[in-house]
HTML snippet that shows the backbone in 3Dmol.js (N, CA, C, O; Angstrom):
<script src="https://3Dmol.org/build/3Dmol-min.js"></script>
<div id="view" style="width:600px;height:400px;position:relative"></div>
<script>
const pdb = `
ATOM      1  N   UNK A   1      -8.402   2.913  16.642  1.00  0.00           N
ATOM      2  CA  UNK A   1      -7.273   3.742  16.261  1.00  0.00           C
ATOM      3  C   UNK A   1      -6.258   3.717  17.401  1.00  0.00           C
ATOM      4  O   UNK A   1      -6.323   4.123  18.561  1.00  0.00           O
ATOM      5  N   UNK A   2      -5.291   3.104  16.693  1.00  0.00           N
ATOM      6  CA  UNK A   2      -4.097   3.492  18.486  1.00  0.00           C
ATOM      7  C   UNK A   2      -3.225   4.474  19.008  1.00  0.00           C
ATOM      8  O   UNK A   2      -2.134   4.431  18.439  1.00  0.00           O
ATOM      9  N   UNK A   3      -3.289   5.167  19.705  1.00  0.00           N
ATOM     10  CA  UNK A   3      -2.782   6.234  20.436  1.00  0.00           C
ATOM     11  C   UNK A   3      -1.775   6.817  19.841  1.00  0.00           C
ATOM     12  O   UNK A   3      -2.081   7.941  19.443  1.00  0.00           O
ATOM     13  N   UNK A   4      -0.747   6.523  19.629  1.00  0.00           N
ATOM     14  CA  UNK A   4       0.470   6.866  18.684  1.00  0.00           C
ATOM     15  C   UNK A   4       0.544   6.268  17.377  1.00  0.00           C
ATOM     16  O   UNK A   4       0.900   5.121  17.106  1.00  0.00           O
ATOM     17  N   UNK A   5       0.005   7.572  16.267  1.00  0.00           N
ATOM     18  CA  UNK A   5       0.153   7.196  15.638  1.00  0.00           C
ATOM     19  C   UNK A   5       1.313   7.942  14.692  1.00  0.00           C
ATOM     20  O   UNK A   5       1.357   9.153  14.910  1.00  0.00           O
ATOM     21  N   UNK A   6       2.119   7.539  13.839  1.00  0.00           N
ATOM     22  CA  UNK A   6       3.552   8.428  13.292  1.00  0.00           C
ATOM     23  C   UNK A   6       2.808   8.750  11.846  1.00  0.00           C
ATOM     24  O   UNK A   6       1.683   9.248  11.881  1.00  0.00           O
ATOM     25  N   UNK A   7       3.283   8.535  10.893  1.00  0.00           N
ATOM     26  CA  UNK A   7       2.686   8.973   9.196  1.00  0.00           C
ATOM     27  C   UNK A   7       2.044   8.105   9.098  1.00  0.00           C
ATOM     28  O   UNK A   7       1.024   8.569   8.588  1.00  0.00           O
ATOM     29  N   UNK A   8       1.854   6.732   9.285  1.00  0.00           N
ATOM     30  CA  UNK A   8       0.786   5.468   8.707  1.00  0.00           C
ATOM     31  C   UNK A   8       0.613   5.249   9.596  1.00  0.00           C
ATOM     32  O   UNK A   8       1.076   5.798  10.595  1.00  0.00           O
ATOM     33  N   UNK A   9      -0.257   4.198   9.525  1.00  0.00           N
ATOM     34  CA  UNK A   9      -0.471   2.873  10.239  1.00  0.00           C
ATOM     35  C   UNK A   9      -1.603   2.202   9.623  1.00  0.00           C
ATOM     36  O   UNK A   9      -2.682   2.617   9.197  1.00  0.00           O
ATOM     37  N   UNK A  10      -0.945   0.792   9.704  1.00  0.00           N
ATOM     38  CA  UNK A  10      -1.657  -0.419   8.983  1.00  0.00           C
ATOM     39  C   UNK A  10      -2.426  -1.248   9.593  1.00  0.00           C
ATOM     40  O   UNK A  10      -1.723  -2.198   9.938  1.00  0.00           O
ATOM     41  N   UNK A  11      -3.796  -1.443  10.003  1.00  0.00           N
ATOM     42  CA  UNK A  11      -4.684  -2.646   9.910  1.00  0.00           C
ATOM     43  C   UNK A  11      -4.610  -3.793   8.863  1.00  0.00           C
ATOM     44  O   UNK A  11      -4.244  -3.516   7.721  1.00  0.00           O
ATOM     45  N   UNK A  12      -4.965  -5.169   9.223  1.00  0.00           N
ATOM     46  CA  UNK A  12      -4.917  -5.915   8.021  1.00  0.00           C
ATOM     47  C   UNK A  12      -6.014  -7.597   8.912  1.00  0.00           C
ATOM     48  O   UNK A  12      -5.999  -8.225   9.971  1.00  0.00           O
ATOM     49  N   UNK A  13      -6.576  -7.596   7.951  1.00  0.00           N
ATOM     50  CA  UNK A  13      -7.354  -8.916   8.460  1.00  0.00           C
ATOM     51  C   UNK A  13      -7.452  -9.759   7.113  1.00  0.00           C
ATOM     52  O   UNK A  13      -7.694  -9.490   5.936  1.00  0.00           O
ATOM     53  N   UNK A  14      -7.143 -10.928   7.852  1.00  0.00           N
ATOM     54  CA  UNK A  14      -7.386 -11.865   6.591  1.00  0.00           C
ATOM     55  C   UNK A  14      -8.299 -13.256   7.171  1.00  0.00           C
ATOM     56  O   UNK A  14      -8.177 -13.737   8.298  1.00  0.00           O
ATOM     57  N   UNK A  15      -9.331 -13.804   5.978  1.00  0.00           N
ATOM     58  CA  UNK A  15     -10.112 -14.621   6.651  1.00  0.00           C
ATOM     59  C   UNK A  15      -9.350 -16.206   6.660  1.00  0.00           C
ATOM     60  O   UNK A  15      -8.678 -16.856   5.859  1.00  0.00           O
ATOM     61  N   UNK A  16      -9.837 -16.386   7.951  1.00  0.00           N
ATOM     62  CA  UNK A  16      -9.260 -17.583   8.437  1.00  0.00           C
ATOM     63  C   UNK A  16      -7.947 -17.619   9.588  1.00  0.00           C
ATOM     64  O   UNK A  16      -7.435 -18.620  10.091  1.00  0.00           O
ATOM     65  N   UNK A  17      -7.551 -15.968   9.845  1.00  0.00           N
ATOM     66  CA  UNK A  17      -6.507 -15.886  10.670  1.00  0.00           C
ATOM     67  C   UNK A  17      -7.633 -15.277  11.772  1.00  0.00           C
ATOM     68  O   UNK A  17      -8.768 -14.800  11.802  1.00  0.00           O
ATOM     69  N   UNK A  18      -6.591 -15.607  12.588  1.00  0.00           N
ATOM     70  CA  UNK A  18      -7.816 -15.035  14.180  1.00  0.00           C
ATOM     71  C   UNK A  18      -6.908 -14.216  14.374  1.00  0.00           C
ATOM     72  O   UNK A  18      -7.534 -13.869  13.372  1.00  0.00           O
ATOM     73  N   UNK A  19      -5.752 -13.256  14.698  1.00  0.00           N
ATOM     74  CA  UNK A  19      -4.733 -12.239  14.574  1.00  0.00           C
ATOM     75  C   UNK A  19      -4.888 -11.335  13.547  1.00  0.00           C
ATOM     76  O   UNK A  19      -4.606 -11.457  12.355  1.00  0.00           O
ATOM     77  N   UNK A  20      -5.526 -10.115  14.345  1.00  0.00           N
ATOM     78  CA  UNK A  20      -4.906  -9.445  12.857  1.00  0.00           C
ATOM     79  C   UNK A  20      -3.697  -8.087  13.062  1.00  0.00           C
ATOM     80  O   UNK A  20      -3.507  -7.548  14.153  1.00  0.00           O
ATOM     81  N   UNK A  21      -3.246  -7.847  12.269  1.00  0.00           N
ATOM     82  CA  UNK A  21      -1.931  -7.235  11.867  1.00  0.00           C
ATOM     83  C   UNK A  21      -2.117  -5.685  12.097  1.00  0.00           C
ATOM     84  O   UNK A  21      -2.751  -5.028  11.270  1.00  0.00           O
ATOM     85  N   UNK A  22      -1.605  -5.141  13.140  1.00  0.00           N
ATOM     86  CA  UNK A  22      -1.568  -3.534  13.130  1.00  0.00           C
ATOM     87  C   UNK A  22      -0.246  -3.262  13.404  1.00  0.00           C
ATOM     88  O   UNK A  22       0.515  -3.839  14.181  1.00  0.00           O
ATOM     89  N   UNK A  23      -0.042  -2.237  12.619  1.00  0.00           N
ATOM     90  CA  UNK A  23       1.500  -1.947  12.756  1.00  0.00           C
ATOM     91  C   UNK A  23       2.069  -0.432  11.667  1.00  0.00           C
ATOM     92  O   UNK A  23       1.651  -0.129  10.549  1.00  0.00           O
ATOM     93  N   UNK A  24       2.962   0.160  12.379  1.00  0.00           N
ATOM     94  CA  UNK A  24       2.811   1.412  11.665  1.00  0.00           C
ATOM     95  C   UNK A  24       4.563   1.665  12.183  1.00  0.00           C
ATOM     96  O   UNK A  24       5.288   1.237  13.081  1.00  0.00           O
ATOM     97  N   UNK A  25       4.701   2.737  10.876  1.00  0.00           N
ATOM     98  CA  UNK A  25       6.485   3.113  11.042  1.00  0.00           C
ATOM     99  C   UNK A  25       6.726   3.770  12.539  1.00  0.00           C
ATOM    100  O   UNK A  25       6.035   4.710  12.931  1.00  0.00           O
ATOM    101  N   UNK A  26       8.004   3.051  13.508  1.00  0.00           N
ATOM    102  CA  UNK A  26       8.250   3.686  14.456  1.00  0.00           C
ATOM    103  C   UNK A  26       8.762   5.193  14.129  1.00  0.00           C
ATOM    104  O   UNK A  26       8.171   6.042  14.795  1.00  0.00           O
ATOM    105  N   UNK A  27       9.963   5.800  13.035  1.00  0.00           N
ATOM    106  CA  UNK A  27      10.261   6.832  12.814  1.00  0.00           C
ATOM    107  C   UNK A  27       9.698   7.510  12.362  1.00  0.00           C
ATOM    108  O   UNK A  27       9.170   7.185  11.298  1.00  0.00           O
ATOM    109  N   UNK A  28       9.459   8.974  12.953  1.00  0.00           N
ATOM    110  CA  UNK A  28       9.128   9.904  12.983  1.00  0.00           C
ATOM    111  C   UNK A  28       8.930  10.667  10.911  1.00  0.00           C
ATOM    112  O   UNK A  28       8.037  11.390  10.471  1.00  0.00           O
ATOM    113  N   UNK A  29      10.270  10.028  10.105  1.00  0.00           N
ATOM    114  CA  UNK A  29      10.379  10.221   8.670  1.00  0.00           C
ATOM    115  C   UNK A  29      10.273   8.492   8.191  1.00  0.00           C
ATOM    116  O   UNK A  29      10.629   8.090   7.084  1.00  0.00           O
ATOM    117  N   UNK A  30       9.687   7.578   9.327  1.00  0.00           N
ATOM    118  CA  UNK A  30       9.360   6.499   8.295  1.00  0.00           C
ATOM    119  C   UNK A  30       8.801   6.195   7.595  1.00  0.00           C
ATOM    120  O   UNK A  30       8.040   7.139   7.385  1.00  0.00           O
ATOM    121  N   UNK A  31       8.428   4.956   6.559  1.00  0.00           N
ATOM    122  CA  UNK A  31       7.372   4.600   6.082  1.00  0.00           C
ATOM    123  C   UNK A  31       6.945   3.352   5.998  1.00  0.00           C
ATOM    124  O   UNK A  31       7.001   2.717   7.051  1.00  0.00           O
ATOM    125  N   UNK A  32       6.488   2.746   4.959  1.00  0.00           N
ATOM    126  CA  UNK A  32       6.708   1.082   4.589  1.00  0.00           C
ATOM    127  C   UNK A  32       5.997   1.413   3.143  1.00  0.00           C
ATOM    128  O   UNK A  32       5.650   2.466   2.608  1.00  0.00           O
ATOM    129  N   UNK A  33       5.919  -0.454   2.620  1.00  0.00           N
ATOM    130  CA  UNK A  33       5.779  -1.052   1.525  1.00  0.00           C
ATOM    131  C   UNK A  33       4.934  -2.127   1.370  1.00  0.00           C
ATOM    132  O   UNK A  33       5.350  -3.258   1.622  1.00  0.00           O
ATOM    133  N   UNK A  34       3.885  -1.952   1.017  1.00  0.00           N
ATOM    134  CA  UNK A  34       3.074  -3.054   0.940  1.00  0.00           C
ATOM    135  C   UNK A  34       2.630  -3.731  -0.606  1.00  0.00           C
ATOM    136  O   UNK A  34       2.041  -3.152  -1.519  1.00  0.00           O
ATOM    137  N   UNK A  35       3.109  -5.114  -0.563  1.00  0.00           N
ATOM    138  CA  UNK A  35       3.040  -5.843  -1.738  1.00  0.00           C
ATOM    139  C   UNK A  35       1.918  -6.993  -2.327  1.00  0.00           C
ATOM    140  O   UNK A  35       2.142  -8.101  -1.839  1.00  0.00           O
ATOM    141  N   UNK A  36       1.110  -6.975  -2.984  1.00  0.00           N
ATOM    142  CA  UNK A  36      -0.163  -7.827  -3.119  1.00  0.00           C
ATOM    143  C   UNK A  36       0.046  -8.545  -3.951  1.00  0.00           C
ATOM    144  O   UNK A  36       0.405  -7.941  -4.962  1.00  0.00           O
ATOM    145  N   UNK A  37      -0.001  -9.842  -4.094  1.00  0.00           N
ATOM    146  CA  UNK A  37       0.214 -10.932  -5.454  1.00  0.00           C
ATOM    147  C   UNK A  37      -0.806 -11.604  -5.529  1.00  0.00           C
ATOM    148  O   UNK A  37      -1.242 -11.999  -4.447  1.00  0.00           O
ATOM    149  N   UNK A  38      -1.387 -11.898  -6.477  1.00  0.00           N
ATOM    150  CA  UNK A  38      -2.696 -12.143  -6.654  1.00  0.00           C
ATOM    151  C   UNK A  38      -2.452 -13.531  -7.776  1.00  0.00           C
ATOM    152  O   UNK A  38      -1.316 -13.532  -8.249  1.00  0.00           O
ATOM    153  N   UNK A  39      -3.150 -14.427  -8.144  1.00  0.00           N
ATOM    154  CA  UNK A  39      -3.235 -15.556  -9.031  1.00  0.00           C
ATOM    155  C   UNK A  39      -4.066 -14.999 -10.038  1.00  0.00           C
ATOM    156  O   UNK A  39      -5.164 -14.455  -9.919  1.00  0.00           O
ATOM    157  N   UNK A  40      -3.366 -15.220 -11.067  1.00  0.00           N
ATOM    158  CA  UNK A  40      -3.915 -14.936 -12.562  1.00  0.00           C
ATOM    159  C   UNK A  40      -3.372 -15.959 -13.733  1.00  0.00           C
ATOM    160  O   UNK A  40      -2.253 -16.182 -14.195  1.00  0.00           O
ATOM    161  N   UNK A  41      -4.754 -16.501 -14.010  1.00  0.00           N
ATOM    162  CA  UNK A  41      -4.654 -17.570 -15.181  1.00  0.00           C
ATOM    163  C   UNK A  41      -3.540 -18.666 -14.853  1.00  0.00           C
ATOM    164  O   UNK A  41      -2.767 -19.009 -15.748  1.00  0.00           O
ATOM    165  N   UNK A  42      -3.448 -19.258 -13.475  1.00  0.00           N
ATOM    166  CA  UNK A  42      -2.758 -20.377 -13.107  1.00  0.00           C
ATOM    167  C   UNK A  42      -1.418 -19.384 -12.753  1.00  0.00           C
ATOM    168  O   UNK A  42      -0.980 -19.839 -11.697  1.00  0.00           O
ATOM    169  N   UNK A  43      -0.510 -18.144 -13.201  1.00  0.00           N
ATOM    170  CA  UNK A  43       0.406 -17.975 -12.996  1.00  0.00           C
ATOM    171  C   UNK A  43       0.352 -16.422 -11.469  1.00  0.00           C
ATOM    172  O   UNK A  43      -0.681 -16.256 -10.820  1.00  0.00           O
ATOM    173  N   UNK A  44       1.249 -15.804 -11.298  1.00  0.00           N
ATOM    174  CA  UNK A  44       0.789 -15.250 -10.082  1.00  0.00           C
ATOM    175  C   UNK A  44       1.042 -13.394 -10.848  1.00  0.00           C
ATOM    176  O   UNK A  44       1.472 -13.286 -11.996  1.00  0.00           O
ATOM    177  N   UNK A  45       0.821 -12.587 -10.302  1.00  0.00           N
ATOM    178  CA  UNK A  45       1.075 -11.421 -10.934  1.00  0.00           C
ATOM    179  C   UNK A  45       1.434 -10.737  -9.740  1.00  0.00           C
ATOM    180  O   UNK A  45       1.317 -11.289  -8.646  1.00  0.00           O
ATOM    181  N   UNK A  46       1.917  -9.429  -9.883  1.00  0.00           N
ATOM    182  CA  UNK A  46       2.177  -8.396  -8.920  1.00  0.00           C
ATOM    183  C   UNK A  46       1.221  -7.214  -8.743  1.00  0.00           C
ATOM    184  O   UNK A  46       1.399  -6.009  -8.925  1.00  0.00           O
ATOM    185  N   UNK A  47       0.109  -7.939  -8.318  1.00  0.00           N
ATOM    186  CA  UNK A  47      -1.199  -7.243  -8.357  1.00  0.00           C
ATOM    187  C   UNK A  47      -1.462  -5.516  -7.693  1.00  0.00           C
ATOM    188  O   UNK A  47      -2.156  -4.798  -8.413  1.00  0.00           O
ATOM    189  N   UNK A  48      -1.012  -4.993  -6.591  1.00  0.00           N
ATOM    190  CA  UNK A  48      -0.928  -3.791  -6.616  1.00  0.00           C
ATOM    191  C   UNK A  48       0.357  -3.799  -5.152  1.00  0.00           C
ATOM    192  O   UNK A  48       0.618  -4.610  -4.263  1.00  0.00           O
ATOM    193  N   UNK A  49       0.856  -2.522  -5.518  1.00  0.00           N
ATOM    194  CA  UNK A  49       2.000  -1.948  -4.449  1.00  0.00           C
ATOM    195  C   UNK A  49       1.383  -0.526  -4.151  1.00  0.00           C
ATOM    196  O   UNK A  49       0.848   0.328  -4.859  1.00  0.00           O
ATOM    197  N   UNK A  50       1.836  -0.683  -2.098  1.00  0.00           N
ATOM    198  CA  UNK A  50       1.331   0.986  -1.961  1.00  0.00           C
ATOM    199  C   UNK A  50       2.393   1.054  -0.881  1.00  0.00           C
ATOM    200  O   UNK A  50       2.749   0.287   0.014  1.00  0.00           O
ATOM    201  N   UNK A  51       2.853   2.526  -1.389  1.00  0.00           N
ATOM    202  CA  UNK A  51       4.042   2.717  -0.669  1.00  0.00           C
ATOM    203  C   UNK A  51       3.270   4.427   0.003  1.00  0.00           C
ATOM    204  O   UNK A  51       2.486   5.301  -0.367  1.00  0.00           O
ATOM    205  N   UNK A  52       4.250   4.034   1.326  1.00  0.00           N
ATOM    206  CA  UNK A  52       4.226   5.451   2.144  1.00  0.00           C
ATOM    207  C   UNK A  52       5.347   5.757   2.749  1.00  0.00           C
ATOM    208  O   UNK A  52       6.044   5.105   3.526  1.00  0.00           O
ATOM    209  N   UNK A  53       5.490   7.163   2.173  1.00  0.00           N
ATOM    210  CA  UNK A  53       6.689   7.907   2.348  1.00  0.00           C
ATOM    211  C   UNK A  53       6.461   9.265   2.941  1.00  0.00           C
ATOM    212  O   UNK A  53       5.356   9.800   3.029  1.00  0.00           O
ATOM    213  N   UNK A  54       7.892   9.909   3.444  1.00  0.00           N
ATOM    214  CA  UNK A  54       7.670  10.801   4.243  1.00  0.00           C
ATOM    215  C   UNK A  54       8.635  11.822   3.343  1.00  0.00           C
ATOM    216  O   UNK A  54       9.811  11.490   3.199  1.00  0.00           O
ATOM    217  N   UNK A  55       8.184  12.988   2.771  1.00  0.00           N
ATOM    218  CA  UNK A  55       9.243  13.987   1.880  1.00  0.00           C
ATOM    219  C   UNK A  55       9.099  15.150   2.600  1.00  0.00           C
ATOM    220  O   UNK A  55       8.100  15.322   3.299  1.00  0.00           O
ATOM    221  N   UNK A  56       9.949  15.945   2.515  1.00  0.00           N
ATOM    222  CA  UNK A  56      10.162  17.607   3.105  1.00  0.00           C
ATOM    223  C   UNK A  56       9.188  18.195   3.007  1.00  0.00           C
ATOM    224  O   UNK A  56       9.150  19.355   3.416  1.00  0.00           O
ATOM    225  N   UNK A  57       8.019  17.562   2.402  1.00  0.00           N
ATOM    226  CA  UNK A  57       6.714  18.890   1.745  1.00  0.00           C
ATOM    227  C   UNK A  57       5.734  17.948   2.335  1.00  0.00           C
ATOM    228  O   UNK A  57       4.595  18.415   2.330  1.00  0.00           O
ATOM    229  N   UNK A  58       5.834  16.785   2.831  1.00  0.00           N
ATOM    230  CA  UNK A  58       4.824  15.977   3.657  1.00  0.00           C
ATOM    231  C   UNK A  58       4.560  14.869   3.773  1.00  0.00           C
ATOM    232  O   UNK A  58       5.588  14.192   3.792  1.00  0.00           O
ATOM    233  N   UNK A  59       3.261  14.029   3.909  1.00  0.00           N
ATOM    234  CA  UNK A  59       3.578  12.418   3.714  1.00  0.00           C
ATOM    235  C   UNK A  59       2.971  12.185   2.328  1.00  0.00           C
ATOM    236  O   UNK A  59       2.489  13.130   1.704  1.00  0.00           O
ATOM    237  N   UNK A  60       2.988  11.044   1.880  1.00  0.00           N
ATOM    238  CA  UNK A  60       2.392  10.791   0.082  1.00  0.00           C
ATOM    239  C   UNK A  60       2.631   9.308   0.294  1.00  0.00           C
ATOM    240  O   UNK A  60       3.615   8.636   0.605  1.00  0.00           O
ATOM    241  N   UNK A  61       1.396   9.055   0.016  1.00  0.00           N
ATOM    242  CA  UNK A  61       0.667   7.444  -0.575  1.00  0.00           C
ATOM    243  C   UNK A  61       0.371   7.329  -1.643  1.00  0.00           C
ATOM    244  O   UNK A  61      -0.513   8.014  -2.157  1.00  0.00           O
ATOM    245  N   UNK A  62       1.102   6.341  -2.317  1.00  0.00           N
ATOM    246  CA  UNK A  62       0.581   5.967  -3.566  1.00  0.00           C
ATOM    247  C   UNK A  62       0.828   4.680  -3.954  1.00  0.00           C
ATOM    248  O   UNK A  62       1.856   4.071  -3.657  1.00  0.00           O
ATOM    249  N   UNK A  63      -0.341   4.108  -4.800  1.00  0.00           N
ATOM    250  CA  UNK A  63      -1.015   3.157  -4.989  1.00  0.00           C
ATOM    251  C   UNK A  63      -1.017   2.766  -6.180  1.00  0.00           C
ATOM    252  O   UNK A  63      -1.794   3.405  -6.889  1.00  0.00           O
ATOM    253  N   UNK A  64      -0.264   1.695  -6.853  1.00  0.00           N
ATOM    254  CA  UNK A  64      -0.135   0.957  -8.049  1.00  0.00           C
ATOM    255  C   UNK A  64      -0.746  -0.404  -8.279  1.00  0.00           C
ATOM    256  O   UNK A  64      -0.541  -1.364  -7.536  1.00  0.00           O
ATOM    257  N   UNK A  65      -1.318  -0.421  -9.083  1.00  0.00           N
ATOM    258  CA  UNK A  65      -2.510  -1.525  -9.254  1.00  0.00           C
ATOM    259  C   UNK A  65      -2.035  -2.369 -10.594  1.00  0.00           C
ATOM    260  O   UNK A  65      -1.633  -1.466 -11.328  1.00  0.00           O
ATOM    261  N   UNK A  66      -1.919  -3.222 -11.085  1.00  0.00           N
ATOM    262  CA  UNK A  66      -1.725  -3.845 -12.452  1.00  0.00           C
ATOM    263  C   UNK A  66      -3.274  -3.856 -12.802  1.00  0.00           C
ATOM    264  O   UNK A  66      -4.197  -3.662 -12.012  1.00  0.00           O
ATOM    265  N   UNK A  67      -3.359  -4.140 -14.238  1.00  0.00           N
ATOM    266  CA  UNK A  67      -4.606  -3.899 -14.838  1.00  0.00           C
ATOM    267  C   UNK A  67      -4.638  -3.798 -16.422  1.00  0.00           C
ATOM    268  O   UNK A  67      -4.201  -2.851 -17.076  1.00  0.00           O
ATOM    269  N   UNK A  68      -5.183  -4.848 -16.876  1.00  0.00           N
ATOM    270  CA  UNK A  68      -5.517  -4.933 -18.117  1.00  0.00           C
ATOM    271  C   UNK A  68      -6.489  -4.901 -18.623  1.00  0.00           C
ATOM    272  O   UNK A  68      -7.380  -5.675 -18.275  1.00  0.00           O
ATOM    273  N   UNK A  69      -6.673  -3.987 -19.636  1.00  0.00           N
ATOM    274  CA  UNK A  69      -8.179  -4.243 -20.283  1.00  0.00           C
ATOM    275  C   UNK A  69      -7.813  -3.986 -21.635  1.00  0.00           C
ATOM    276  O   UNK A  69      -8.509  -3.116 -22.158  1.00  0.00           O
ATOM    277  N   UNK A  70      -6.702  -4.609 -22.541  1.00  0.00           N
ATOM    278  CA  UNK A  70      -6.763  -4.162 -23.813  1.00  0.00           C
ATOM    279  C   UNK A  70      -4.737  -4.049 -24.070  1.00  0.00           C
ATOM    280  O   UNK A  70      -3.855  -3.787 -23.253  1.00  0.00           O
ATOM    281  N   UNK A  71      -4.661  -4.411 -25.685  1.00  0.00           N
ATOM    282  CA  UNK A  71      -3.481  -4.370 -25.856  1.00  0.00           C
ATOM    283  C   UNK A  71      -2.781  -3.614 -25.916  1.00  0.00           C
ATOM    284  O   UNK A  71      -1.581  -3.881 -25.852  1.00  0.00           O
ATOM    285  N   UNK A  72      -3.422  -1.818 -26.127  1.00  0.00           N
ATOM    286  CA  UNK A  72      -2.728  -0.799 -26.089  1.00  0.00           C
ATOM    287  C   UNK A  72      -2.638  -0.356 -24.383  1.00  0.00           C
ATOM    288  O   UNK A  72      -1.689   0.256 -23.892  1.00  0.00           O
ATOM    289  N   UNK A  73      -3.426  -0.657 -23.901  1.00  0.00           N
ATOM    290  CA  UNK A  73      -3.178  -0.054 -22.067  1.00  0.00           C
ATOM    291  C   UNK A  73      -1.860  -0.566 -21.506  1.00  0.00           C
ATOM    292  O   UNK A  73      -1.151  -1.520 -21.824  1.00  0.00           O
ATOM    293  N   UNK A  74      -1.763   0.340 -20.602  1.00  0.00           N
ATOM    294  CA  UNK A  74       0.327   0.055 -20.132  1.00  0.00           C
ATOM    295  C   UNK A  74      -0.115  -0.556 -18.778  1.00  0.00           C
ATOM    296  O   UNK A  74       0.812  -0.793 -18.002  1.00  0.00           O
ATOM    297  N   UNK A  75      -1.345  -0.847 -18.366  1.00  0.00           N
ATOM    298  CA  UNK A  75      -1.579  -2.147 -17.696  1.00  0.00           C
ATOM    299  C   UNK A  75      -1.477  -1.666 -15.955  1.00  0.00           C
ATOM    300  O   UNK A  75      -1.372  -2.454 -15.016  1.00  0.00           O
ATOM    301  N   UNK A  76      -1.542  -0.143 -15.865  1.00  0.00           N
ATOM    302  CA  UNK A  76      -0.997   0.254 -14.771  1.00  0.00           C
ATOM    303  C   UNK A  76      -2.183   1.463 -14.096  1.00  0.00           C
ATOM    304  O   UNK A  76      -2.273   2.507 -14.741  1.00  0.00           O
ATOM    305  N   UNK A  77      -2.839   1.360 -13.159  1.00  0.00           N
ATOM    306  CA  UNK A  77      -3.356   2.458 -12.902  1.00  0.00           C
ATOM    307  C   UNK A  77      -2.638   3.200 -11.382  1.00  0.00           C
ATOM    308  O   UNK A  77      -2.376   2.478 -10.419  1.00  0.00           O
ATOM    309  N   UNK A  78      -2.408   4.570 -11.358  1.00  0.00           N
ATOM    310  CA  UNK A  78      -2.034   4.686  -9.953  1.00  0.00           C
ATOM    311  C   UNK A  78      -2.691   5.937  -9.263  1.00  0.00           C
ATOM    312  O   UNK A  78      -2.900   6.945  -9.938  1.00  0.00           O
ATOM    313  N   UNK A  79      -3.074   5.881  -7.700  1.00  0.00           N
ATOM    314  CA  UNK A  79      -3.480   6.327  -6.967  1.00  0.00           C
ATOM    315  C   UNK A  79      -2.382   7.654  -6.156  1.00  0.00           C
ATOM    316  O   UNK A  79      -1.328   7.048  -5.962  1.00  0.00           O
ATOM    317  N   UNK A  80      -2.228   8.875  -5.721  1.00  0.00           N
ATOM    318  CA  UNK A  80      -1.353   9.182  -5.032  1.00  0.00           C
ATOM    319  C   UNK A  80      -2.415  10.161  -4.497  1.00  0.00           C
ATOM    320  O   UNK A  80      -3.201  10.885  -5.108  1.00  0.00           O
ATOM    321  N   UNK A  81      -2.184   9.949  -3.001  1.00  0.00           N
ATOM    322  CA  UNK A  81      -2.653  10.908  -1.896  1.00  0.00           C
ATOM    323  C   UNK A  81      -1.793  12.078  -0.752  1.00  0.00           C
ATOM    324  O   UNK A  81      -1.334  11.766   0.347  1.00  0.00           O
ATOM    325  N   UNK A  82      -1.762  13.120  -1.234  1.00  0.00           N
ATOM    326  CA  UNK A  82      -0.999  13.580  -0.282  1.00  0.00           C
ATOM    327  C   UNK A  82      -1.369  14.643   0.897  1.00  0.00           C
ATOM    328  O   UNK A  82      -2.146  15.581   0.719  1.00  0.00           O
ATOM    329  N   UNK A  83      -0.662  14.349   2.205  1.00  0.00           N
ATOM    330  CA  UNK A  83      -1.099  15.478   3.550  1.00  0.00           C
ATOM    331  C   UNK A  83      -0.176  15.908   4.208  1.00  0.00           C
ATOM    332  O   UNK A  83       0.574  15.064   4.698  1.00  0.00           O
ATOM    333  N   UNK A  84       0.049  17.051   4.406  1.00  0.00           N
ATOM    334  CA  UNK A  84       0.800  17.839   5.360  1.00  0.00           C
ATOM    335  C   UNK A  84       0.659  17.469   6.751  1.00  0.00           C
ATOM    336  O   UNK A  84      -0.403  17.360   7.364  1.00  0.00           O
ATOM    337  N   UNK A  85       2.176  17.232   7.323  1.00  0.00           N
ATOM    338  CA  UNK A  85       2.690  16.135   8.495  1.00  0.00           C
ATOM    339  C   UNK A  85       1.636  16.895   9.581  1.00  0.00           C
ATOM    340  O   UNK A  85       1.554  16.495  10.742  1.00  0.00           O
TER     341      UNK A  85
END
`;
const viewer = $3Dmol.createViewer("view");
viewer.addModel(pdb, "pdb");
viewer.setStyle({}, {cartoon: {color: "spectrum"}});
viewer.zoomTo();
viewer.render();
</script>
């Protein structure tokens, strides 16, 4: 865990990289955006987005996943976590 930390901060390892990725919003009301694309059936999809934000009432993560299981589903499940700064 590194010493200063602001509303996030991101770890990330991927296999086959010897570097891995830590990094978190310098501002105090920052956040970021993280985007996952994944390969599906030869074409690519926009497999899940998680965004972190900073609002007047606190920080909030939330987590959008694509997802199908059927022709009536809207193909979307989402996650939201929230904590007081």
């Amino acid at each position: 865990m590194p010493r200063n930390v602001r509303n996030f901060w991101l770890e990330l390892t991927v296999d086959g990289k010897t570097s891995r990725v830590e990094t978190g919003p310098q501002a105090r009301d920052g956040g970021f955006r993280l985007v996952i694309l994944q390969r599906d059936k030869g074409g690519i999809i926009r497999a899940m987005e998680v965004d972190g934000r900073a609002t007047s009432m606190g920080l909030v993560l939330e987590a959008t996943a694509s997802h199908d299981s059927g022709p009536e589903d809207t193909g979307l499940r989402q996650i939201q976590v929230r904590t007081e700064r």
